[in-house]
N, CA and C atoms as an extended XYZ file, in Angstrom:
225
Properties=species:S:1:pos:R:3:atomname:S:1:resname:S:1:resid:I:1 pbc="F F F"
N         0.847       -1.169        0.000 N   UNK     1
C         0.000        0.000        0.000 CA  UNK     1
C         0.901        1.244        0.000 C   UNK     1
N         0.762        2.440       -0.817 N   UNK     2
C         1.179        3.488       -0.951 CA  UNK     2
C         1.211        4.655        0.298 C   UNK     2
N         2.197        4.756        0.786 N   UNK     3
C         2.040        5.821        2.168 CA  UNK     3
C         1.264        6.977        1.579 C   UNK     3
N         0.179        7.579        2.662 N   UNK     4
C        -0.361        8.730        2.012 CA  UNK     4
C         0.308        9.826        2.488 C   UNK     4
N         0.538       10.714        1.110 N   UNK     5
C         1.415       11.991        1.936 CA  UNK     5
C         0.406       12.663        0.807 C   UNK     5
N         0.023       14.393        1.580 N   UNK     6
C        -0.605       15.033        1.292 CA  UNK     6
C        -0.468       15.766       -0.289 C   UNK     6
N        -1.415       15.946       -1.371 N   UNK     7
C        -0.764       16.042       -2.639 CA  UNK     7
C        -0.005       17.953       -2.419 C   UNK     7
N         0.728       18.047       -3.005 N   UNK     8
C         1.145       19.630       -3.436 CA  UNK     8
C        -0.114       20.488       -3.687 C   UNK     8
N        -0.504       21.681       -3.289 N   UNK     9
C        -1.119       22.431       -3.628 CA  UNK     9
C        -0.832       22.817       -5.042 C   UNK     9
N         0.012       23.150       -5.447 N   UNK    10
C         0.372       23.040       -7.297 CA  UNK    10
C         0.207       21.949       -7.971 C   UNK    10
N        -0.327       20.683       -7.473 N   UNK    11
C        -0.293       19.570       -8.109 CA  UNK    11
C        -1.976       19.692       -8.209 C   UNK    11
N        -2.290       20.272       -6.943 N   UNK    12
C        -4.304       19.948       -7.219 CA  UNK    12
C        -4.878       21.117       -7.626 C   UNK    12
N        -4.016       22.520       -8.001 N   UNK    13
C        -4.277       23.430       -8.978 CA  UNK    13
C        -4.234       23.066      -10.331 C   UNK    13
N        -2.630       22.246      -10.199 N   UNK    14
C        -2.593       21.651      -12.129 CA  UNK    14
C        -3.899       20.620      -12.204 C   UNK    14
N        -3.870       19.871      -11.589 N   UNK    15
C        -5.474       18.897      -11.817 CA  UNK    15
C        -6.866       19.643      -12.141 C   UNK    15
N        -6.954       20.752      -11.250 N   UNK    16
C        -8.302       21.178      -11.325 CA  UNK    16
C        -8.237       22.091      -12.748 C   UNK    16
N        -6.981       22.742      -13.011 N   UNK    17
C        -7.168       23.496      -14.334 CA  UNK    17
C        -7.325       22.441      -15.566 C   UNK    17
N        -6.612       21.325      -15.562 N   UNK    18
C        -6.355       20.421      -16.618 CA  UNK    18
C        -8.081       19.803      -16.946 C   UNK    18
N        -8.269       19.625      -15.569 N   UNK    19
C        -9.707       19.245      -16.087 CA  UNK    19
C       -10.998       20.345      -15.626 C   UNK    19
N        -9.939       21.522      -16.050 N   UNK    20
C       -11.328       22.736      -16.608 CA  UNK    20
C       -12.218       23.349      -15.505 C   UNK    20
N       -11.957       22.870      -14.155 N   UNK    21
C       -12.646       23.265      -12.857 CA  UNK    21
C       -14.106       22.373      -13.143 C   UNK    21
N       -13.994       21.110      -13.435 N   UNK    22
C       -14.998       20.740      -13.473 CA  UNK    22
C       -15.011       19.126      -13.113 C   UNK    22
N       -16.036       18.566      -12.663 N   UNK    23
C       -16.103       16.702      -12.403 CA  UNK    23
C       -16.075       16.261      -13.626 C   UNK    23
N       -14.848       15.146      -13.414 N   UNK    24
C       -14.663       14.669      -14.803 CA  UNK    24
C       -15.566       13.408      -14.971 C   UNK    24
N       -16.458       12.999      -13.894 N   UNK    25
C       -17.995       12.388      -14.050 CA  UNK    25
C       -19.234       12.729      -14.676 C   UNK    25
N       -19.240       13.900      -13.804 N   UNK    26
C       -20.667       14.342      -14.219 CA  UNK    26
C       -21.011       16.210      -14.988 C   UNK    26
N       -19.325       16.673      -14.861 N   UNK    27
C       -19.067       18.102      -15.311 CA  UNK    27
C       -19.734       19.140      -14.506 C   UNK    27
N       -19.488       18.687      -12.835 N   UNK    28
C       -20.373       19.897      -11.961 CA  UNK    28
C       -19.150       20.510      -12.071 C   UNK    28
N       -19.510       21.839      -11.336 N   UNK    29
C       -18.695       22.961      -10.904 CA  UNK    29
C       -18.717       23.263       -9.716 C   UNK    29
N       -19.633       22.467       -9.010 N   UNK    30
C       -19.446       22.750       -7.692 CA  UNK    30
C       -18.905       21.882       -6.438 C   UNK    30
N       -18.316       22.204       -5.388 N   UNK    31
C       -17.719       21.390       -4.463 CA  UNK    31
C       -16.583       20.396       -5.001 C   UNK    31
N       -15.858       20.821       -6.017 N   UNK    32
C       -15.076       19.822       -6.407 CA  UNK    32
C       -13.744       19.529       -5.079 C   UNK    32
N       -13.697       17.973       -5.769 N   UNK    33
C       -12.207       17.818       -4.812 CA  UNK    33
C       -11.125       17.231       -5.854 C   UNK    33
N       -10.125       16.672       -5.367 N   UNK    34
C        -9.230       15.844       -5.811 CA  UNK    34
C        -9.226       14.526       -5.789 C   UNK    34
N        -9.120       13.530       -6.466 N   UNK    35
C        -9.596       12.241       -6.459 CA  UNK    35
C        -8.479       11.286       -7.123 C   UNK    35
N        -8.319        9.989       -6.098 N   UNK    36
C        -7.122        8.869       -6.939 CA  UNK    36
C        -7.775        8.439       -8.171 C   UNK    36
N        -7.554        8.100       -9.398 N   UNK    37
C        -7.973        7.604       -9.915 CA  UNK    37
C        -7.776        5.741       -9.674 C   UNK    37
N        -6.725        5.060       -9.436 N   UNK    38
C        -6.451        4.235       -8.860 CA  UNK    38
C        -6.323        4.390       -7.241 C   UNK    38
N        -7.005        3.718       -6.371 N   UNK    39
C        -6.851        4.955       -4.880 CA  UNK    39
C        -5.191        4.031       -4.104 C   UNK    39
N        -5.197        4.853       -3.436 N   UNK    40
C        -3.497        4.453       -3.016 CA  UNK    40
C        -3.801        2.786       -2.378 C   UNK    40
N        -4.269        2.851       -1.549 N   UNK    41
C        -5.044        1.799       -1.178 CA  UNK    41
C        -4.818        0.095       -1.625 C   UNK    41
N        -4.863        0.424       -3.240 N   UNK    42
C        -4.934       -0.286       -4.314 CA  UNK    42
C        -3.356        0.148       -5.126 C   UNK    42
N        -2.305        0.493       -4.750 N   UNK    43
C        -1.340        0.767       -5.599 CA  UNK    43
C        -1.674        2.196       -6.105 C   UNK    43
N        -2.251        2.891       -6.757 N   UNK    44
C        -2.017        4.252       -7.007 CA  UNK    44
C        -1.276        5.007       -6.362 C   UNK    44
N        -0.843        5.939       -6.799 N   UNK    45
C        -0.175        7.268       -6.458 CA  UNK    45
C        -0.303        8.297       -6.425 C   UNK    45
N         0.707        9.503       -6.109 N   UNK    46
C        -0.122       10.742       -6.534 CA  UNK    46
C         0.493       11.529       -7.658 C   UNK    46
N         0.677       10.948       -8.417 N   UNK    47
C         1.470       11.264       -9.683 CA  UNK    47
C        -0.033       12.204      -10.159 C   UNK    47
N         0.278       13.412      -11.152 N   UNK    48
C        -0.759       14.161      -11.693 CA  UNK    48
C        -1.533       12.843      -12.547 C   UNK    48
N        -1.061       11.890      -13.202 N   UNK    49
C        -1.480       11.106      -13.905 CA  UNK    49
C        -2.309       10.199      -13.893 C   UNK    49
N        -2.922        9.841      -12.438 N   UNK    50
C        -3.780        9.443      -11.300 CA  UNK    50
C        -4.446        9.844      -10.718 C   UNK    50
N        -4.903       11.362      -10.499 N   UNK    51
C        -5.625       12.375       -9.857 CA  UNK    51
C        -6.679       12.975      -10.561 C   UNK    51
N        -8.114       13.192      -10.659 N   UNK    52
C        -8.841       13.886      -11.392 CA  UNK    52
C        -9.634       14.969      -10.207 C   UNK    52
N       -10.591       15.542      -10.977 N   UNK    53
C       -10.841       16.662      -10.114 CA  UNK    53
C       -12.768       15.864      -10.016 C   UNK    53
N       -13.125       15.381       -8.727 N   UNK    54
C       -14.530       14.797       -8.648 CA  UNK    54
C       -14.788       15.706       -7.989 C   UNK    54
N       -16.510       15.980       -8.280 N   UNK    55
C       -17.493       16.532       -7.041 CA  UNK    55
C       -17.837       15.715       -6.324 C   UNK    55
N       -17.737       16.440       -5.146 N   UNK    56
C       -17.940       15.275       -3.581 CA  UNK    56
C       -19.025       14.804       -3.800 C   UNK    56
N       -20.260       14.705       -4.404 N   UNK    57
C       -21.578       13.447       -4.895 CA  UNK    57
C       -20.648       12.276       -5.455 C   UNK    57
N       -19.708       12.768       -6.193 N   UNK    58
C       -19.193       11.732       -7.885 CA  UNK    58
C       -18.344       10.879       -6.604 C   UNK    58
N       -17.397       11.750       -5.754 N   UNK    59
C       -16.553       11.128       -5.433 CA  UNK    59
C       -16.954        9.910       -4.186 C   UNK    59
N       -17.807       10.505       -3.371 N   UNK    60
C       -18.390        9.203       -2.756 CA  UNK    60
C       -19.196        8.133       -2.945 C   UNK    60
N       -19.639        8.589       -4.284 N   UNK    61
C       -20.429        7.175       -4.993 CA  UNK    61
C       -19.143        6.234       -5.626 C   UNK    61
N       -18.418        7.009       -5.763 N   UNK    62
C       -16.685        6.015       -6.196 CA  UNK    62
C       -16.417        5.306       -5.566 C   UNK    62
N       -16.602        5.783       -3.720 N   UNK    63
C       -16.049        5.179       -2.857 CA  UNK    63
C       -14.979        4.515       -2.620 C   UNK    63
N       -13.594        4.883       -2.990 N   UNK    64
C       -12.544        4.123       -2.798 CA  UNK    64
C       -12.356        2.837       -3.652 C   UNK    64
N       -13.084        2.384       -4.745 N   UNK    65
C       -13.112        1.725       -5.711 CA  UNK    65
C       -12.562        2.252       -7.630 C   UNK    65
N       -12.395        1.620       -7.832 N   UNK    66
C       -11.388        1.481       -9.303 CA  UNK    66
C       -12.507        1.320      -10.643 C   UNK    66
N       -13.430        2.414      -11.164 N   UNK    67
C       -14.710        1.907      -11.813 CA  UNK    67
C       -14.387        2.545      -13.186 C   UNK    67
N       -15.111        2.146      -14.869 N   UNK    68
C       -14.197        2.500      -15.930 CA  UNK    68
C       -14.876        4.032      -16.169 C   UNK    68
N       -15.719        4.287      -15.401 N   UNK    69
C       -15.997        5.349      -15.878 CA  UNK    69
C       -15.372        6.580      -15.317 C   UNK    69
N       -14.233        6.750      -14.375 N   UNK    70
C       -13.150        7.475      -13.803 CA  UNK    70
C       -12.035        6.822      -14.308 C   UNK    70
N       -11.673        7.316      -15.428 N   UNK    71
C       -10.278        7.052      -15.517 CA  UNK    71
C       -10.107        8.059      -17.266 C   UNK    71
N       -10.055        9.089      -17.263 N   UNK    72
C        -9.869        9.574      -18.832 CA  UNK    72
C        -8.342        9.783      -19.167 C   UNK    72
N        -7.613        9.524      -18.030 N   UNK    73
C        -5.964        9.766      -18.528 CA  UNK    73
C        -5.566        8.689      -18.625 C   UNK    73
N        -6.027        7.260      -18.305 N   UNK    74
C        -5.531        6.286      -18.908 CA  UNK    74
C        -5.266        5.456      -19.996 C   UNK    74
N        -6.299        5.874      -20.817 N   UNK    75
C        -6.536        5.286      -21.959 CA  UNK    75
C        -6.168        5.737      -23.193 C   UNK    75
């Protein structure tokens, strides 16, 4: 399991601009957070390449799970 260390504040600015200030689920604008795309948990990291920007609805219906419809930088 991946130690959690807190992401960079420049790392969850570059996330939230990259994906437009918006949930890359459902395209809210509001309450967004930062989100594993793989969660550490499970091997992920906090590489920008793993991180999307969810609204806290998107992100707790995720729940700490690995689902195909969160993942647009992988593919």
């Amino acid at each position: 399991m991946t130690k959690r260390v807190p992401i960079p504040a420049a790392v969850r600015e570059y996330v939230c601009q990259r994906d437009g200030y918006r949930c890359c689920s459902c395209g809210s604008t509001q309450n967004l957070t930062i989100d594993h795309i793989i969660p550490l948990a499970k091997g992920g990291t906090n590489d920008s390449s793993n991180l999307q920007t969810l609204c806290r609805s998107c992100n707790c219906r995720k729940n700490g799970r690995y689902h195909l419809i969160f993942h647009p930088y992988w593919l």
